[in-house]
C-alpha positions in Angstrom: 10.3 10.4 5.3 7.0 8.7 4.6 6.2 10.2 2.0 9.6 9.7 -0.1 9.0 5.8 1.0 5.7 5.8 -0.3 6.7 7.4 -3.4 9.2 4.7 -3.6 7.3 2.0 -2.9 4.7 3.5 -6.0 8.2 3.3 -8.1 9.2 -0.6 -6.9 5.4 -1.6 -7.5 5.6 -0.3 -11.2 8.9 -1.8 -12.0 8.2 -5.4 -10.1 4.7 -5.2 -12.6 6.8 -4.4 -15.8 9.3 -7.1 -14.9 6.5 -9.9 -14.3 4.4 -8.7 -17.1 6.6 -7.9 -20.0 9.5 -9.9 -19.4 8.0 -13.5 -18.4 9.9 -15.9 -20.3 6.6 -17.7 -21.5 5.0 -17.7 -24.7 2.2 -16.1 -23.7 4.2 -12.9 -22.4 3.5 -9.3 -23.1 6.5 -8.7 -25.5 4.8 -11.5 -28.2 2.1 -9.4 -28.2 2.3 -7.2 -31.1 4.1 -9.6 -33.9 5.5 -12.2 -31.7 9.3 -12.8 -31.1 9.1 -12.0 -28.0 9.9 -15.5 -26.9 13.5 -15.3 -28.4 14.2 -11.9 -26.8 15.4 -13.4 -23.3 15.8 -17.1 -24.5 19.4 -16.8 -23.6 19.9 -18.6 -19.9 22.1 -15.7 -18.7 19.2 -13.3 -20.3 16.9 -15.5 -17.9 18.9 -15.8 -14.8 19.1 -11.8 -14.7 15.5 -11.2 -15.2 14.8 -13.7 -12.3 16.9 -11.8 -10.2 16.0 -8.4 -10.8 12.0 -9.8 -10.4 13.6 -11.3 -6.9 15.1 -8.0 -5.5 12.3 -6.3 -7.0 10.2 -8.2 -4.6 12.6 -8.2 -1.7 12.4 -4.1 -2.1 8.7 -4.2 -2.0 8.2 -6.0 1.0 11.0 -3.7 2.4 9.3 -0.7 2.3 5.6 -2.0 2.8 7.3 -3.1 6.3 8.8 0.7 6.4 5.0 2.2 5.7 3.5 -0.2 7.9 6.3 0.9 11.1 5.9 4.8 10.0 2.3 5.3 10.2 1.4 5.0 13.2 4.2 7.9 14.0 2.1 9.9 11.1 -0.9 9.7 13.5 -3.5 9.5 10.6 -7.0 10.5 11.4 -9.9 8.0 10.0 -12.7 10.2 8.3 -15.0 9.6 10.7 -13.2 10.9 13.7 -12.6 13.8 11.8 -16.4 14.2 10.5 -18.4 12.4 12.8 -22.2 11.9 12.0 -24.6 13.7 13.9 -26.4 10.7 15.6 -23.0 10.1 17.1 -22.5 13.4 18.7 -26.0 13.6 19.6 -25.6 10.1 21.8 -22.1 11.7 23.2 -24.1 14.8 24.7 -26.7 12.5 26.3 -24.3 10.3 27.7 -22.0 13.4 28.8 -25.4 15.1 30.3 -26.2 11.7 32.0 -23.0 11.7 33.8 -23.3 15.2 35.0 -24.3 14.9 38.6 -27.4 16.4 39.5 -27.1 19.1 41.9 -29.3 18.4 45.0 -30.9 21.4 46.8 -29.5 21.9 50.3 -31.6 22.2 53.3 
């Protein structure tokens, strides 16, 4: 499950950067880029409206499933690296505080 949203949530991040990129309505956008025109390509308002909409539920997806990743992983129970591999200093410092905690035995009389 986590990783079909996370491979969805690659997908929505790739689309939602196409749709800001390439199909701003500026002059400046990505589609005027090799030979210009690319301002008259969506200059229609309905042409407009739909790419606003589509860059809104584009978004709305987005924070969808990075709210999904963000509620799965902990279930996922990810290890850091360094609990996995910790340094020897550290498990050097965890044997002397594990031997200093060790009673001593006391000799009997």
């Amino acid at each position: 499950m986590y990783t079909f949203i996370m491979i969805l949530h690659i997908i929505i991040c790739l689309i939602l950067i196409i749709s800001i990129l390439v199909f701003q309505t500026s002059k400046g956008s990505a589609l005027s880029m090799f030979g210009g025109g690319g301002e008259n390509l969506f200059s229609a308002p309905s042409a407009t409206g739909f790419i606003k909409k589509f860059t809104a539920w584009t978004a709305l997806a987005f924070a969808v499933t990075s709210i999904m990743l963000t509620v799965l992983a902990p279930q996922t129970r990810f290890k850091s690296v360094v609990q996995e591999n910790p340094l020897p200093i550290q498990t050097q410092q965890a044997q002397q505080q594990a031997d200093t905690k060790t009673p001593v035995p006391q000799p009997s009389k």
